[in-house]
Structure formats: structure tokens, C-alpha cells
C-alpha positions, -999 to 999 in steps of 0.1 A, spaced: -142 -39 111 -156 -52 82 -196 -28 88 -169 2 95 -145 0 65 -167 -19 43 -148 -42 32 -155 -64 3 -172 -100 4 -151 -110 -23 -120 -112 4 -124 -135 35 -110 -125 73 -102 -141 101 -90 -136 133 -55 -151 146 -49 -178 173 -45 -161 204 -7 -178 200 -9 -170 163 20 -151 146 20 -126 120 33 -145 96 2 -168 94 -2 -203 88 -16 -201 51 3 -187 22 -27 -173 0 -33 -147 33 -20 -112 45 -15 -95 76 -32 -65 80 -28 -43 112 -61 -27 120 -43 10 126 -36 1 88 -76 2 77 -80 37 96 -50 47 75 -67 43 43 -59 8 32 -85 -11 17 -96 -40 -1 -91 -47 -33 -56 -35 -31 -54 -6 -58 -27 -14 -91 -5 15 -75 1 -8 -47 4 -43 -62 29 -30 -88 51 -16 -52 48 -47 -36 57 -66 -65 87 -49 -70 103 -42 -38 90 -69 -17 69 -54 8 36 -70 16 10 -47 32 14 -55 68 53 -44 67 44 -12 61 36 13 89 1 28 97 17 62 88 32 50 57 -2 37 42 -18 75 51 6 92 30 7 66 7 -32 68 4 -37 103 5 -11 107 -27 -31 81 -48 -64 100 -37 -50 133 -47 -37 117 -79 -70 102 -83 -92 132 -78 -67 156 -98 -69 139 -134 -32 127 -125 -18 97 -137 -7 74 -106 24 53 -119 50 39 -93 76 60 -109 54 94 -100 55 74 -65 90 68 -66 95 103 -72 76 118 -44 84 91 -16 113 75 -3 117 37 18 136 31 50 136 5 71 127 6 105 145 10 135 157 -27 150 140 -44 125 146 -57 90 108 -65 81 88 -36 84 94 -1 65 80 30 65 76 57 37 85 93 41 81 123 17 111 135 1 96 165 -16 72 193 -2 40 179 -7 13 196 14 -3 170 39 -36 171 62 -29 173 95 -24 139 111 -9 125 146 25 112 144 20 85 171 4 53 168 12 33 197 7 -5 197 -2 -9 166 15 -45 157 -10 -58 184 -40 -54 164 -42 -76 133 -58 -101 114 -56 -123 83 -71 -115 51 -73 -135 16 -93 -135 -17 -123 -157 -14 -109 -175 -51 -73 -177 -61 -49 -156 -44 -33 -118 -41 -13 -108 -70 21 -106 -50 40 -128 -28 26 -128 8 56 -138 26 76 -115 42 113 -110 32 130 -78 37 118 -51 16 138 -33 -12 146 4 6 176 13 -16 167 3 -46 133 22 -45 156 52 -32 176 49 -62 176 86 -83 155 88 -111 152 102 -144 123 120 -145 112 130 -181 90 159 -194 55 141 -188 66 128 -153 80 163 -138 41 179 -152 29 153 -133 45 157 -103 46 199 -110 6 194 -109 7 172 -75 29 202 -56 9 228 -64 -21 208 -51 -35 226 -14 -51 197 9 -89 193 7 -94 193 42 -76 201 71 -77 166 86 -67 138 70 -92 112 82 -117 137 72 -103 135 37 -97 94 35 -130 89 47 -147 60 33 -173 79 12 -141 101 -1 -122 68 -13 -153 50 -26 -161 83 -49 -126 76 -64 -130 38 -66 -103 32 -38 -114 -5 -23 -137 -12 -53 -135 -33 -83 -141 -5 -105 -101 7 -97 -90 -30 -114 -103 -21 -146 -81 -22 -177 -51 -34 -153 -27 -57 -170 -17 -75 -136 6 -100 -160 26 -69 -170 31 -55 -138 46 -91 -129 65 -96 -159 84 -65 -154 90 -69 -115 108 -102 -120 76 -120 -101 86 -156 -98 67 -187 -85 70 -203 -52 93 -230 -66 118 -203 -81 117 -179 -53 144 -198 -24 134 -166 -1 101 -181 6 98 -194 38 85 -233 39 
């Protein structure tokens, strides 16, 4: 995993207990499915995502493999397109549900005609193939435990204004640059647009992005789980 999706020394991995849950036992770490990493997810998490997480309360692993290949494959578009990525232009392209029988994991599905890569609809046991992941000094930028994410109010209409509806204009018109979509999220693709590398944390006012989703500490949060 980590020679095959390169993935950064600055995070440390583990593997779980064979009786290990996916919650975890330490509350600086993440979940991450490994159907997830051959979706496009990578490490550092890009500003896009922190600022989602942050204000719906998702955490990575609650989201489906399927989920974070769309998800991916809009920010790399954005990113390779001179298009501002912005969770409203998200928002706007995307909507949440939760899935079937459970009220932890989601999955994101487009809700305007956005022209994807071809990509297989099916990925079959992919909650039994994870492992634990946490910066090697301080910890992620969001809250790590799960709690159930947020699906209506990212759902919630929006307003989109003159600058936005360009934006999102300029994404439609946009034909796929490749016919497969792991071709196109290979990792030489997202490391050409700084996808999993410091370089996408530049300039990123992470206080901001918590200030405005209402980010709390452990002590005033009574969601978190002991």
C-alpha cells in the first residue's frame, strides 16, 4: 500500500488487531478502507475535503469507495481546468445520502450531468479491508470519530450566484480525459495536480475553515464517543 499509492512519511499506518474495530482505539487516527486508496483518496487530505468533513461530519472512512471516485475525479477536473474548487461548487454538483441499513456510512451521487469515466459500479467487500492512519505530529484537522453525517443539510438548495454558475457552466462542458477512470486518477495524474502532496496545503487558512463549520473541541463536542 504505501510503495503503490505513495503515500506520505509524514502520516504513520498501521494495521488493525485481527479483533480490532473500525472505530480504532486512538482518537488522533482514521479509518481508511483500502478500495478507498484505489478510488483516488490520498494523503494529505486536500482543503476540498477537510472543509466537507468539517462541516457535515463525515470522516473519510464513512464514505464509500465510489463516493471518493467521483468525489476525486471532480476536484481533479477542477484542478486541471483553472476552476476554483470551493465546497459550495461541491455542493452544487453532488448530493449525500445515507446508506441503506446504516446510519454511519454515506455515499455521494451526482445530481447534475457531469460526464464521468467509465468505472464499475460494484465493489464487493470492501469494509473488510482497512487500516489506521494518523499524522506523524499533532493530529487531522477534523474530528475522527464517527457520528452520523449531515445528508440533508448538505442537500439543502443553494443560491448559486453569477461566479459560481460560470464555474460550474465551465465544469459541464468539460469531456472526460480518458475513458477509464483509474487511468485518469492515476497516481502520476494526481501528483501533477498536487493531490496527496504538501504543495495542495499551501495558502489554506485551516482556522477559517474551522471557525466557520462550528468545529468544537473534544470537551464541547458530547457526540464524541469516550
Amino acid at each position: 500500500m504505501l510503495k503503490k499509492y505513495e503515500l506520505p512519511p509524514s502520516h504513520l499506518y498501521r494495521v488493525p488487531h485481527p479483533s480490532e474495530r473500525v472505530s480504532g482505539s486512538d482518537p488522533r487516527e482514521v479509518v481508511i478502507y483500502r478500495d478507498n486508496m484505489t478510488a483516488g483518496l490520498r494523503f494529505p487530505l486536500h482543503p476540498l475535503f477537510i472543509s466537507f468533513f468539517n462541516e457535515f461530519h463525515v470522516t473519510p472512512g464513512q464514505l464509500t469507495p465510489n463516493s471518493w471516485r467521483i468525489s476525486t475525479y471532480f476536484l481533479y477536473l477542477c484542478l486541471t481546468n483553472n476552476i476554483k474548487p470551493c465546497l459550495r461548487l461541491f455542493r452544487s454538483v453532488f448530493d449525500m445520502y445515507p446508506v441503506l441499513g446504516s446510519n454511519c456510512y454515506a455515499y455521494i451521487q451526482l445530481k447534475v450531468g457531469l460526464k464521468l469515466p467509465h468505472f464499475s459500479s460494484s465493489n464487493s467487500s470492501w469494509r473488510r479491508r482497512f487500516f489506521f492512519v494518523q499524522p506523524e505530529v499533532g493530529q487531522f484537522s477534523f474530528k475522527t470519530c464517527w457520528r452520523t453525517p449531515f445528508c440533508k443539510k448538505f442537500n439543502e438548495p443553494l443560491d448559486l450566484d453569477h461566479e459560481l454558475k460560470t464555474r460550474l457552466d465551465k465544469l459541464l462542458r468539460l469531456t472526460p480525459p480518458g475513458l477509464h477512470m483509474s487511468e485518469v486518477l492515476s497516481n502520476e495524474n494526481l501528483r501533477r495536480v498536487h493531490i496527496g502532496s504538501p504543495e495542495a496545503m499551501d495558502d489554506f487558512d485551516f482556522g477559517g475553515v474551522m471557525d466557520v463549520a462550528g468545529f468544537a473541541t473534544d470537551a464541547e463536542d458530547p457526540s464524541i464517543s469516550p
